[in-house]
ROPANU-322189 format. One line per field, with one value per residue: residue number from 1; y, z, x of N, C-alpha, C, O in turn. Coordinates in Angstrom, 3 decimals. Each point is the difference from the previous one (the first is absolute). Layout:
N
pos <- c(NUM,...);
nyy <- c(Y,...);
nzz <- c(Z,...);
nxx <- c(X,...);
cayy <- c(Y,...);
cazz <- c(Z,...);
caxx <- c(X,...);
cyy <- c(Y,...);
czz <- c(Z,...);
cxx <- c(X,...);
oyy <- c(Y,...);
ozz <- c(Z,...);
oxx <- c(X,...);
This chain:
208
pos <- c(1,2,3,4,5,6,7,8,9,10,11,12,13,14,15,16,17,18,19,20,21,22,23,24,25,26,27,28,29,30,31,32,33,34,35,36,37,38,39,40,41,42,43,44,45,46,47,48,49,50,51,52,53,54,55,56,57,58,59,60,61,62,63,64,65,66,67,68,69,70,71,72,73,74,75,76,77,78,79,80,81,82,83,84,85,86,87,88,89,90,91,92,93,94,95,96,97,98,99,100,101,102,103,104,105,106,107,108,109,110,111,112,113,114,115,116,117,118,119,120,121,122,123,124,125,126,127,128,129,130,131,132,133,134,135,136,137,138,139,140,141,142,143,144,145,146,147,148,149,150,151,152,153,154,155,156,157,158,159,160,161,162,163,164,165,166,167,168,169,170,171,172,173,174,175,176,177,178,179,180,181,182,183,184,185,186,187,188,189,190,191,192,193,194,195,196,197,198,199,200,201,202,203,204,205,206,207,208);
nyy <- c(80.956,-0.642,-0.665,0.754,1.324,1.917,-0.530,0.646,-1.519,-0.890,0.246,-0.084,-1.323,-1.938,0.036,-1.255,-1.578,-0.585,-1.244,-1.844,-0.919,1.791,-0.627,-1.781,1.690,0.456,-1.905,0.931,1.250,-0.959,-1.961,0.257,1.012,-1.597,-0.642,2.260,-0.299,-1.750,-0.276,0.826,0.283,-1.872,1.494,0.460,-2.008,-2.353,-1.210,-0.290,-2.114,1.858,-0.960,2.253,0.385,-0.067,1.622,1.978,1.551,0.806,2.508,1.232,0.383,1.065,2.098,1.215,-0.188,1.668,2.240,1.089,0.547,2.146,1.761,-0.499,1.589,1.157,1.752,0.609,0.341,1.790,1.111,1.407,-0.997,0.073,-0.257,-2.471,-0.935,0.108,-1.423,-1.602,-1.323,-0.641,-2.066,-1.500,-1.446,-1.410,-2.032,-0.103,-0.595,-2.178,-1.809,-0.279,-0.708,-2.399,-1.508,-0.698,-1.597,0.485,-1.528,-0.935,-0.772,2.074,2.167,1.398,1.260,-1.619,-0.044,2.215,-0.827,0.566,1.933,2.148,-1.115,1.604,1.827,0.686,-0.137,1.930,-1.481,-1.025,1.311,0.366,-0.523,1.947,2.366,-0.635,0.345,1.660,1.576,-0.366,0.903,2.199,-0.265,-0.428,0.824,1.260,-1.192,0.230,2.231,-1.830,-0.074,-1.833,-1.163,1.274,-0.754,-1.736,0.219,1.026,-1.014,-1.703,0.542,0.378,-0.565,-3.276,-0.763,0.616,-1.384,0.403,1.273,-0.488,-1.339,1.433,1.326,-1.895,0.797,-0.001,-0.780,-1.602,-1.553,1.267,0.727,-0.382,-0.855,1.017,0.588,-1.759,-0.288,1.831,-1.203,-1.540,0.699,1.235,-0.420,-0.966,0.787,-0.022,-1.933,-0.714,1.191,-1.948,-0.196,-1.599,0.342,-0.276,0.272,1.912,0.693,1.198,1.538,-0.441);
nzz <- c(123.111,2.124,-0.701,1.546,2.202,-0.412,-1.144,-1.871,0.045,-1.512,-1.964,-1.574,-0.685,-1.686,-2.065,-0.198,-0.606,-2.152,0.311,-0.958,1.798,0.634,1.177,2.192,1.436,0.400,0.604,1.557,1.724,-0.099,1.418,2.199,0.699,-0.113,2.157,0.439,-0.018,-0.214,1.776,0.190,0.103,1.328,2.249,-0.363,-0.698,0.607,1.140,-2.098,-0.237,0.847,-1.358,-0.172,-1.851,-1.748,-1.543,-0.305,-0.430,-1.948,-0.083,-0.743,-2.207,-1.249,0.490,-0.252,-2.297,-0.245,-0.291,-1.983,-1.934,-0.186,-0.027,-2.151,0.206,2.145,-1.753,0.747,-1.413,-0.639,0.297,0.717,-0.717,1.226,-1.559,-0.506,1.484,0.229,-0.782,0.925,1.255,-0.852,0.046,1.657,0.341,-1.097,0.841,1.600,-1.185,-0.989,1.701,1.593,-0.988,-0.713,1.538,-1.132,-2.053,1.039,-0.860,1.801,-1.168,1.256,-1.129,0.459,0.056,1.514,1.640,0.031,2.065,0.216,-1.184,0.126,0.683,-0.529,-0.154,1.918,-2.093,-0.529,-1.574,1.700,-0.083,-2.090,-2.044,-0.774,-0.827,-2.408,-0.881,-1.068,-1.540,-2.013,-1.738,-0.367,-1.977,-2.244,-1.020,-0.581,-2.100,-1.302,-0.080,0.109,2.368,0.990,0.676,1.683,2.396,0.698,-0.360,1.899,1.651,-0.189,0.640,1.935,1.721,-0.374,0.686,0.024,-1.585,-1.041,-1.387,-2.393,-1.463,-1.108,-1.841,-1.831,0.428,-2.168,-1.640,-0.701,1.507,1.793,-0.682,0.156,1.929,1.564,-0.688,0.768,2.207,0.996,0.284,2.142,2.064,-1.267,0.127,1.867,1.860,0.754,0.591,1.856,0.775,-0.330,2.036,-0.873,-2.515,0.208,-2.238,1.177,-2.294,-1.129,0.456,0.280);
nxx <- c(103.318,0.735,-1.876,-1.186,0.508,-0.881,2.692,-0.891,-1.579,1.036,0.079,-1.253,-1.248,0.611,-0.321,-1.807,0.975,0.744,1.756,0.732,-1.028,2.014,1.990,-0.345,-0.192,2.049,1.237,-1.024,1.285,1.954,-0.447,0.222,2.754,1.587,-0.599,1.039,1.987,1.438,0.983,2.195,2.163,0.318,0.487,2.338,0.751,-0.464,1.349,0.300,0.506,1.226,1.704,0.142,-1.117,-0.901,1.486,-0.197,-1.282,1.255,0.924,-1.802,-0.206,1.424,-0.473,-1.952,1.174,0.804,-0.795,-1.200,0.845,0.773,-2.136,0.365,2.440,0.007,-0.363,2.285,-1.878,0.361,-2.116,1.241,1.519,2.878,2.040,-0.166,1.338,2.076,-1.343,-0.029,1.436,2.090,0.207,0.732,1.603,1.473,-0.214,1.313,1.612,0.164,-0.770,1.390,1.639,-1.110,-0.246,1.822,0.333,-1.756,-1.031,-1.446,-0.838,-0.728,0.882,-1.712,1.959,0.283,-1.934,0.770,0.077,-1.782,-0.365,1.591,-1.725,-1.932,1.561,-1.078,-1.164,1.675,0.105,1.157,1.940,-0.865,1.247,0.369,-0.007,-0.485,2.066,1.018,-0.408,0.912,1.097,0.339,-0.440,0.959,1.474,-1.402,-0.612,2.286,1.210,1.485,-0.241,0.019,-1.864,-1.497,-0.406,-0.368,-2.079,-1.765,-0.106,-1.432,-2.112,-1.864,-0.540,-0.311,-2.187,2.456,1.814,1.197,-1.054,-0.430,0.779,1.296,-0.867,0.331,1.792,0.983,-1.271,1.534,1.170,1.643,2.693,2.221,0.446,0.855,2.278,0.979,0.071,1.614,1.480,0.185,-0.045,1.361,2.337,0.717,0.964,2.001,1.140,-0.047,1.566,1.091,0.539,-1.389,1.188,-2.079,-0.755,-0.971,1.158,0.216,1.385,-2.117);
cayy <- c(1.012,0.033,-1.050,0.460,1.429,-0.298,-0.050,1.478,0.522,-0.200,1.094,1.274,0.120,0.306,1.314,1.129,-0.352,0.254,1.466,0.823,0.226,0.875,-0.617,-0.608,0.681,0.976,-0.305,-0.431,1.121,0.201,-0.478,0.650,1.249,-0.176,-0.389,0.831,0.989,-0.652,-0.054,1.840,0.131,-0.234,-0.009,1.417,1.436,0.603,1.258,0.399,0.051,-0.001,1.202,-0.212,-0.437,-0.947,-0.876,0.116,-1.560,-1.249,-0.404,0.049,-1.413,-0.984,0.281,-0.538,-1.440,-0.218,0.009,-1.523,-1.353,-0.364,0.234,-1.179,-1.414,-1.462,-0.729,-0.582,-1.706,-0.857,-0.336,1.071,1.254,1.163,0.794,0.143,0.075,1.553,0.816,-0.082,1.184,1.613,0.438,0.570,2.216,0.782,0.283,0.867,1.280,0.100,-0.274,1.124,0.739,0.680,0.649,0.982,1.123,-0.298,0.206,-0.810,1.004,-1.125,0.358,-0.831,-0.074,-1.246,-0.755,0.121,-0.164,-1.435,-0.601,-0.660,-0.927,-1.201,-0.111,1.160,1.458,0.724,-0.251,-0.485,0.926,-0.416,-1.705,-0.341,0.774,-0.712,-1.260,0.457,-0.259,-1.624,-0.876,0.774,-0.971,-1.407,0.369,0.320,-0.750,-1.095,-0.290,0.632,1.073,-0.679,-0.176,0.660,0.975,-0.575,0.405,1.048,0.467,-0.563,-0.042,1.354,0.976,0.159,0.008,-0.990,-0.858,-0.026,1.080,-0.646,-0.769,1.112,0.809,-0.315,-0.808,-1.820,-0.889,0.127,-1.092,0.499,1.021,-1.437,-1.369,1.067,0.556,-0.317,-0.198,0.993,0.194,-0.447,0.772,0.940,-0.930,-0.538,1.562,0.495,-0.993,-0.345,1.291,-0.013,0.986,-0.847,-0.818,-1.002,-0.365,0.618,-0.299,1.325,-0.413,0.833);
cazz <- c(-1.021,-0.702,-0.891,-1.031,-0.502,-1.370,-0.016,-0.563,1.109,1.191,0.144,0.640,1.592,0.839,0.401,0.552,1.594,0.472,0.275,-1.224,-0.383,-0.458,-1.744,-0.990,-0.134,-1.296,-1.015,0.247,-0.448,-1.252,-0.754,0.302,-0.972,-1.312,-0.235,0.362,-1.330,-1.327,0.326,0.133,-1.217,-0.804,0.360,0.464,-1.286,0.226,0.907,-0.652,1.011,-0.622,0.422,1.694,0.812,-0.411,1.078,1.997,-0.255,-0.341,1.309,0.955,0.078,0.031,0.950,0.389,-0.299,0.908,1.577,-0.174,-0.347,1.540,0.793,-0.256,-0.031,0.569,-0.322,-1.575,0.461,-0.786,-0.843,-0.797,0.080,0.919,-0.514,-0.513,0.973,0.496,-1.655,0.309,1.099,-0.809,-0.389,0.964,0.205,-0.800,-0.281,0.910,-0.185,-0.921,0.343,1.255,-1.014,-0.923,0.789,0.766,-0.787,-0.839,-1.540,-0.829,-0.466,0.268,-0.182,-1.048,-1.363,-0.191,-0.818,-1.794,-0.821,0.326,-1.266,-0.473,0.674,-0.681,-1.249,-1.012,-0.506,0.079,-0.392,0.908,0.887,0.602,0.786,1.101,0.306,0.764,0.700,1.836,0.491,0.361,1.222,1.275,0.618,0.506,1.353,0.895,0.857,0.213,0.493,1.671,0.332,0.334,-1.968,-1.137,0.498,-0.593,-1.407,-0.583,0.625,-0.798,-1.892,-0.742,0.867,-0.216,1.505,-0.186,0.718,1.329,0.686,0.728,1.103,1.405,0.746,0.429,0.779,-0.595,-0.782,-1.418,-0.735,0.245,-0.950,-1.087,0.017,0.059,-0.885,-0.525,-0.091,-0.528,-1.863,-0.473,0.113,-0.916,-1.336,0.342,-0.051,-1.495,-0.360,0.990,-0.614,-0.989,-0.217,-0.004,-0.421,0.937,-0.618,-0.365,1.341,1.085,1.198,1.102);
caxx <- c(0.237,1.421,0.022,-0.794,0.218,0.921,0.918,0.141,-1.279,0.438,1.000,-0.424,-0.275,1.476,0.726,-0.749,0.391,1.106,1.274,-0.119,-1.680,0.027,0.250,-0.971,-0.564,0.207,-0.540,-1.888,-0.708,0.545,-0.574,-1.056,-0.721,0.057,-1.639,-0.781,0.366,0.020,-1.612,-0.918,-0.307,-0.938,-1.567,-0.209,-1.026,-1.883,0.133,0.932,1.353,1.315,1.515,0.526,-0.947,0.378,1.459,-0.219,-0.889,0.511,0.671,-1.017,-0.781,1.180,0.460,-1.081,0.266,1.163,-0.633,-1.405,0.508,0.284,-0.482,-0.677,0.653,-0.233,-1.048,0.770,0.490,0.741,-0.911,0.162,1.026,-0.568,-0.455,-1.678,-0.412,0.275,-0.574,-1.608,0.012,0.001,-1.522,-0.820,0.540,-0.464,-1.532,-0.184,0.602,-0.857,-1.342,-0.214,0.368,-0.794,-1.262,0.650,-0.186,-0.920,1.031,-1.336,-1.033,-1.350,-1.196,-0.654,0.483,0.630,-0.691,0.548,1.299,-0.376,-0.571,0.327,0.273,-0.895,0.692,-0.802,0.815,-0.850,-0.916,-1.094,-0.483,-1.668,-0.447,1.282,-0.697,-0.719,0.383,0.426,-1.282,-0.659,0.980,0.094,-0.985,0.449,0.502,-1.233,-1.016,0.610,0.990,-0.004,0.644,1.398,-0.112,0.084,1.561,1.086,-0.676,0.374,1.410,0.657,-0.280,-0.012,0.751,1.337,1.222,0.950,-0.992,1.564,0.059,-1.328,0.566,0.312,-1.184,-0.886,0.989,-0.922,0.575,-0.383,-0.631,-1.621,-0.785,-0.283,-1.057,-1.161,-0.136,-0.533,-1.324,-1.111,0.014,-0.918,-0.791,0.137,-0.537,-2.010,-1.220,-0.030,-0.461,-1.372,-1.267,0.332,1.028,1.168,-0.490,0.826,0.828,0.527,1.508,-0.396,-0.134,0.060);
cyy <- c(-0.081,-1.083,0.577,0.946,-0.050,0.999,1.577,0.371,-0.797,0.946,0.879,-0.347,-0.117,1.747,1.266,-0.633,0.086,1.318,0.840,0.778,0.962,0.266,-0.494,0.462,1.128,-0.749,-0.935,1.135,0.578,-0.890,0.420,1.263,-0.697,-0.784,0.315,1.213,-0.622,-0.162,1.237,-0.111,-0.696,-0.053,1.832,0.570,0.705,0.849,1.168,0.986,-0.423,0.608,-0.603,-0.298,-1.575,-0.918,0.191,-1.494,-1.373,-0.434,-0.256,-1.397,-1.250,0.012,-0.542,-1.465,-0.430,-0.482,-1.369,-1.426,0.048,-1.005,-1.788,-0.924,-1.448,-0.657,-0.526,-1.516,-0.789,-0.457,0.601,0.555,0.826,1.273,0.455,0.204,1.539,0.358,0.420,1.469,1.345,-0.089,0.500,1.612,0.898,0.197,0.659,1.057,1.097,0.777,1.515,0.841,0.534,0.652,1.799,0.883,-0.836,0.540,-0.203,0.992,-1.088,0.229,-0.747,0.296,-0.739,-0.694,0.338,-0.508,-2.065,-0.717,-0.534,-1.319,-1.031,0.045,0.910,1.180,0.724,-0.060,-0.339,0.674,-0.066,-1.343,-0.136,0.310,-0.832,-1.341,0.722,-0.038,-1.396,-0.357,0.546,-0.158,-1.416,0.444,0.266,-0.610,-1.183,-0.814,0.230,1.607,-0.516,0.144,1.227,0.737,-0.589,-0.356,1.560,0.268,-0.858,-0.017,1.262,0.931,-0.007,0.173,-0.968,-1.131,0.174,1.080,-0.507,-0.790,0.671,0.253,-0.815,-1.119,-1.218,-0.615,0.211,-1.069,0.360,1.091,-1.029,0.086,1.323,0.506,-1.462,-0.547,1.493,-0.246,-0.941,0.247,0.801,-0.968,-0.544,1.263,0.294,-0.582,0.292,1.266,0.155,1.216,-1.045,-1.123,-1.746,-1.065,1.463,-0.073,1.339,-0.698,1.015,-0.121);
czz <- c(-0.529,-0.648,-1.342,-1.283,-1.081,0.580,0.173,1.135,1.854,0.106,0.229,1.264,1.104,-0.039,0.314,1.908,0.747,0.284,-1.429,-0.320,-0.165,-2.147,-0.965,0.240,-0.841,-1.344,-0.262,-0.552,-1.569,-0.955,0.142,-0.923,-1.287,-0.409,0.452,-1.306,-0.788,0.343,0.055,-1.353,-1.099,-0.012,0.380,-1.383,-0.133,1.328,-0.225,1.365,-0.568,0.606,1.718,0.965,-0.247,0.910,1.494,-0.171,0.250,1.406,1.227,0.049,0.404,1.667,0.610,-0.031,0.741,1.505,0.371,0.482,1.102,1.035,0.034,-0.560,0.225,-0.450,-1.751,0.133,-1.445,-1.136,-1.669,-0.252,0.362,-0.825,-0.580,1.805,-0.114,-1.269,0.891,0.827,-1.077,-1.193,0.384,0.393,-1.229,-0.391,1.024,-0.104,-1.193,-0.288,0.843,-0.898,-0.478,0.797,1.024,-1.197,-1.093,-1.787,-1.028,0.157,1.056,-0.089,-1.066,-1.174,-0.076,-1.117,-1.315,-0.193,0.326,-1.475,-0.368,0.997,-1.082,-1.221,-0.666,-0.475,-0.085,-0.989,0.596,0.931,0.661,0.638,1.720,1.160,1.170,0.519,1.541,0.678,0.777,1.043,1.280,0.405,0.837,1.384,0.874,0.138,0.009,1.079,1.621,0.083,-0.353,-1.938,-0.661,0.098,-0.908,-1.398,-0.893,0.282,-1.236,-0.924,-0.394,0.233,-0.070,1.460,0.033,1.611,1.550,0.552,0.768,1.026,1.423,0.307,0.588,1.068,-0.104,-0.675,-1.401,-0.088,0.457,-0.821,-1.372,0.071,-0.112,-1.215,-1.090,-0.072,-0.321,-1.552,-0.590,-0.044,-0.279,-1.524,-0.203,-0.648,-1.699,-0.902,-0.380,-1.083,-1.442,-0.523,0.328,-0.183,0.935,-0.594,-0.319,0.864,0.852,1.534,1.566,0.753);
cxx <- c(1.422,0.330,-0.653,0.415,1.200,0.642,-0.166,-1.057,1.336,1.256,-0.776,-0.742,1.520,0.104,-0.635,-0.585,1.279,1.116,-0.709,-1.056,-0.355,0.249,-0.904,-1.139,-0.044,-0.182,-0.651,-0.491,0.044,-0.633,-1.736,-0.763,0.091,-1.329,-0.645,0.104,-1.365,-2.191,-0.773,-0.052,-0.961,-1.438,0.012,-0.452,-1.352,0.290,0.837,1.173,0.917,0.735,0.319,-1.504,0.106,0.758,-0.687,-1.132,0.637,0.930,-0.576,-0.559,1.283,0.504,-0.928,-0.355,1.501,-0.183,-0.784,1.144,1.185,-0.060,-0.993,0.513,-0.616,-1.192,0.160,-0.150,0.578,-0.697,0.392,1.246,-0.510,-0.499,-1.356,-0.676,-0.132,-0.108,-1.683,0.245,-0.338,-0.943,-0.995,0.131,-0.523,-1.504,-0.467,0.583,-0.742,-1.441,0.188,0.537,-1.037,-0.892,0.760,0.342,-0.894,0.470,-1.063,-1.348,-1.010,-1.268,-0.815,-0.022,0.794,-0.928,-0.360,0.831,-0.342,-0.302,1.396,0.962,-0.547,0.107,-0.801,0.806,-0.897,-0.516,-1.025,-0.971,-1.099,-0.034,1.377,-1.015,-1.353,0.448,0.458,-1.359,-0.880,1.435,-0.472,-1.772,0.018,1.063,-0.530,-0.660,0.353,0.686,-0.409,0.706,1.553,0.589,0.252,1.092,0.909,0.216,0.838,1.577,1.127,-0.262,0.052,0.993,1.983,1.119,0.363,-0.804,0.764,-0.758,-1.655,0.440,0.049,-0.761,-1.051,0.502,-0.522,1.817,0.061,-1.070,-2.036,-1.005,-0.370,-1.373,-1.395,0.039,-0.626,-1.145,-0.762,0.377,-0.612,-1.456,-0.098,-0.437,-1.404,-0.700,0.304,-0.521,-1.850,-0.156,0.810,1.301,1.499,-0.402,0.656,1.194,1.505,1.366,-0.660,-0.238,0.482,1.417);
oyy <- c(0.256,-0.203,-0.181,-0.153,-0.917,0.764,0.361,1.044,0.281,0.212,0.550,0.651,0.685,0.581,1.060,0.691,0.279,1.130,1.101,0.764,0.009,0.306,0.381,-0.705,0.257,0.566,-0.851,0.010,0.656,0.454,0.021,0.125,0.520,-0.028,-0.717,0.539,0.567,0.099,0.128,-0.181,0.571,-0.544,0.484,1.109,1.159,1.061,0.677,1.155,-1.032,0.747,-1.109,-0.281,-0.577,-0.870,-1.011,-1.175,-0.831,-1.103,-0.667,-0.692,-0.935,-1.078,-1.015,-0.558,-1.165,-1.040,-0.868,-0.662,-1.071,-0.952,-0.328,-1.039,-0.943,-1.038,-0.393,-0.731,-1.228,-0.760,-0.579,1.128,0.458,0.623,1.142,0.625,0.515,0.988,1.098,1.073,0.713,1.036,0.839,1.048,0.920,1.017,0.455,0.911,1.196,0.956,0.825,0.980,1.223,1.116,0.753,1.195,-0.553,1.002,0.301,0.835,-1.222,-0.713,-0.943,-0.430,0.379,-0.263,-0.886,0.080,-0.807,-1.229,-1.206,0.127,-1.073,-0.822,0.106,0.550,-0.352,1.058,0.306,-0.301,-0.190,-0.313,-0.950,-0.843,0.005,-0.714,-0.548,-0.725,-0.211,-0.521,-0.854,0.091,-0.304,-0.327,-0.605,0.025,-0.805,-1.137,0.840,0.605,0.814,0.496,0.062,0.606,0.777,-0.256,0.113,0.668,0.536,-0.263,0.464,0.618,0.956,0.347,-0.925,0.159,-0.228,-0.135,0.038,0.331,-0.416,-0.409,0.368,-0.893,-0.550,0.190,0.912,0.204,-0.330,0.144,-0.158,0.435,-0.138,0.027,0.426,-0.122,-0.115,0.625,0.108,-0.245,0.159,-0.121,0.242,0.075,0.100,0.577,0.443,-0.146,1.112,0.448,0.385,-0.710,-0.314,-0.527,-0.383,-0.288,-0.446,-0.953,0.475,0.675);
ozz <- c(-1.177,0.047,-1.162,-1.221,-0.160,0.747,1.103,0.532,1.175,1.137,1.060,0.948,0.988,1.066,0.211,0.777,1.187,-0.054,0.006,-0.965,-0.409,-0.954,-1.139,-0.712,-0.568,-0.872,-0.864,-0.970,-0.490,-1.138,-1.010,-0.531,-0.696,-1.199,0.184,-0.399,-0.163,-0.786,-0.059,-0.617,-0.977,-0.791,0.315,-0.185,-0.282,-0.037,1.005,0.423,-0.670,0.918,0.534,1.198,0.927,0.841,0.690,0.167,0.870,0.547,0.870,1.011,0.749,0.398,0.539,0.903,0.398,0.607,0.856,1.036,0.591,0.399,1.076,-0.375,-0.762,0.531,-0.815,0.654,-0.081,-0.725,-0.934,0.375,-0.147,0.287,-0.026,-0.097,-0.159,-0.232,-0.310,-0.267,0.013,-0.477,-0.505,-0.039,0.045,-0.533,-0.371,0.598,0.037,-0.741,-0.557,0.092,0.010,-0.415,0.754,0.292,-0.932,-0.090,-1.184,0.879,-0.141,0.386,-0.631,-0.675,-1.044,-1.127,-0.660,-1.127,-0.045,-0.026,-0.244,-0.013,-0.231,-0.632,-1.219,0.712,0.160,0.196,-0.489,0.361,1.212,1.073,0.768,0.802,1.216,0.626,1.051,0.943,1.047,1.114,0.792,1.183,1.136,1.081,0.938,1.190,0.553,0.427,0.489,-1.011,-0.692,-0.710,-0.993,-0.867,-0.764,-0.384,-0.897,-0.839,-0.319,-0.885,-0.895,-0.860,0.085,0.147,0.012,0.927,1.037,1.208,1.184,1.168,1.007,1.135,0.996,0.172,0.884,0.566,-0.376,-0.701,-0.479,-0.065,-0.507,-0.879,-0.859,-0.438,-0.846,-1.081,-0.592,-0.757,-1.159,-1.051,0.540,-0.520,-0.900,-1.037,-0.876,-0.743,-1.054,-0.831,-0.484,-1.141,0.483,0.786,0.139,0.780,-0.656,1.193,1.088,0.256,0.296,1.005);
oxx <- c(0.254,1.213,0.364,-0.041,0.806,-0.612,0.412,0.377,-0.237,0.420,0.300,0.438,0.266,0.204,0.589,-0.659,0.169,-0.487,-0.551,0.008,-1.160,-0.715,-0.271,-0.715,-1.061,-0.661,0.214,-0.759,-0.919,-0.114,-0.704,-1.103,-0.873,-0.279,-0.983,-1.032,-1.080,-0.943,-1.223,-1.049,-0.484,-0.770,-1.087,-0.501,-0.304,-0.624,0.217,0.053,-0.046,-0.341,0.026,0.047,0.568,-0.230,-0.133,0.327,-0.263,-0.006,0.560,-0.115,-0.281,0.441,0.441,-0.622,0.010,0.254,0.174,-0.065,0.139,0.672,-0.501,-0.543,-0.211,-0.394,-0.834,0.744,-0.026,0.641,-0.555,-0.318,-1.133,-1.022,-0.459,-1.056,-1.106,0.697,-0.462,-0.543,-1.004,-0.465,-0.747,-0.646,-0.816,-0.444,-1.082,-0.572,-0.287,-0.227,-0.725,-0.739,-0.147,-0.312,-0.618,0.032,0.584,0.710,0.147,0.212,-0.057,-0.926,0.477,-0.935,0.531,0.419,-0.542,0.489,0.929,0.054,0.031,1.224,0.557,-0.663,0.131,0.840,-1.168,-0.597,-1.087,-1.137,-0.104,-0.516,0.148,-0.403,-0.194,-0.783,-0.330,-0.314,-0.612,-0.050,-0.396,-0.331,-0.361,-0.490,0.519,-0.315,-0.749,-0.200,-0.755,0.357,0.611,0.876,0.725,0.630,0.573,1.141,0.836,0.604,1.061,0.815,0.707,0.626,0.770,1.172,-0.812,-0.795,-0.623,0.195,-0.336,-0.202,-0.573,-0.246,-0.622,-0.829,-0.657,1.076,-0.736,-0.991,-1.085,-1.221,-1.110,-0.744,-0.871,-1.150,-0.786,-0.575,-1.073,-0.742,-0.399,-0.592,-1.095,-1.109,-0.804,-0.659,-0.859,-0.794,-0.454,-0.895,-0.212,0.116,1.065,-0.628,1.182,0.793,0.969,0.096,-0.365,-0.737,1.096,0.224);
């Protein structure tokens, strides 16, 4: 590794092991809250968090990414700058800080008046009314005899319903690339059904 490692990732492992490692720990931590700031912020609006809740978040998650990267020095091998290394840690924080945030003050509606509000996803106005009308209909059909149980949880929570993906992540203690993969195969399957009974034309951009 010490052939390897570039010049700026070997000063900082020199100094967060070494006399100084208090120091360079503080500003570990200082670069920490500044991509932990910069990451609440650009995913806390659909949870609508702000002000000093906010900031506690952002220090919470940076302090938590501090601790992480500590504590797993010894597994820095030199693949990456340290800094993009210890960028993953507080991403990470923050999508957990995030995610237990939303299921502890819920901000999203989950009842089943979410799904009036599903037409306009497919570009209908209210001129349409009658034809939207019967498209929820056919959708929340197609949800029911389409989709698995796994499918539809994860369906309504993101399409209709609007729960940030960081917070699904939490409750259902999985992955993004695992909700990925479930939310798209139920939209492809949703599309089929619509399709199949003519409430989406298969050449149409509209898409589940």
């Amino acid at each position: 590794m010490a052939g390897s490692i570039d010049r700026e990732s070997a000063g900082w492992l020199r100094d967060l092991t070494g006399e100084q490692c208090e120091a360079a720990q503080a500003r570990l931590h200082g670069e920490l809250v500044r991509i932990a700031r910069g990451e609440m912020r650009r995913r806390a609006g659909r949870l609508q968090v702000s002000g000093p809740e906010l900031d506690d978040l952002t220090h919470q998650a940076a302090a938590d990414a501090l601790l992480a990267i500590i504590a797993k020095l010894g597994q820095f091998r030199g693949e990456s700058r340290f800094v993009t290394w210890a960028y993953k840690f507080v991403i990470f924080e923050v999508s957990t800080k995030l995610g237990r945030h939303f299921w502890r003050n819920p901000t999203v509606s989950l009842d089943a008046e979410a799904w009036d509000r599903l037409p306009d996803r497919y570009g209908f106005d209210p001129a349409q009314e009658s034809e939207s009308r019967d498209f929820v209909t056919a959708v929340r059909r197609a949800v029911d005899d389409t989709l698995t149980e796994r499918q539809r949880q994860i369906f309504v929570a993101i399409v209709v319903n609007g729960v940030p993906l960081d917070a699904l992540v939490i409750e259902l203690s999985t992955n993004r690339n695992a909700i990925y993969k479930t939310l798209f195969d139920a939209r492809r399957k949703l599309r089929g059904a619509l399709v199949a009974n003519g409430y989406i034309d298969p050449n149409s951009s509209r898409h589940s």
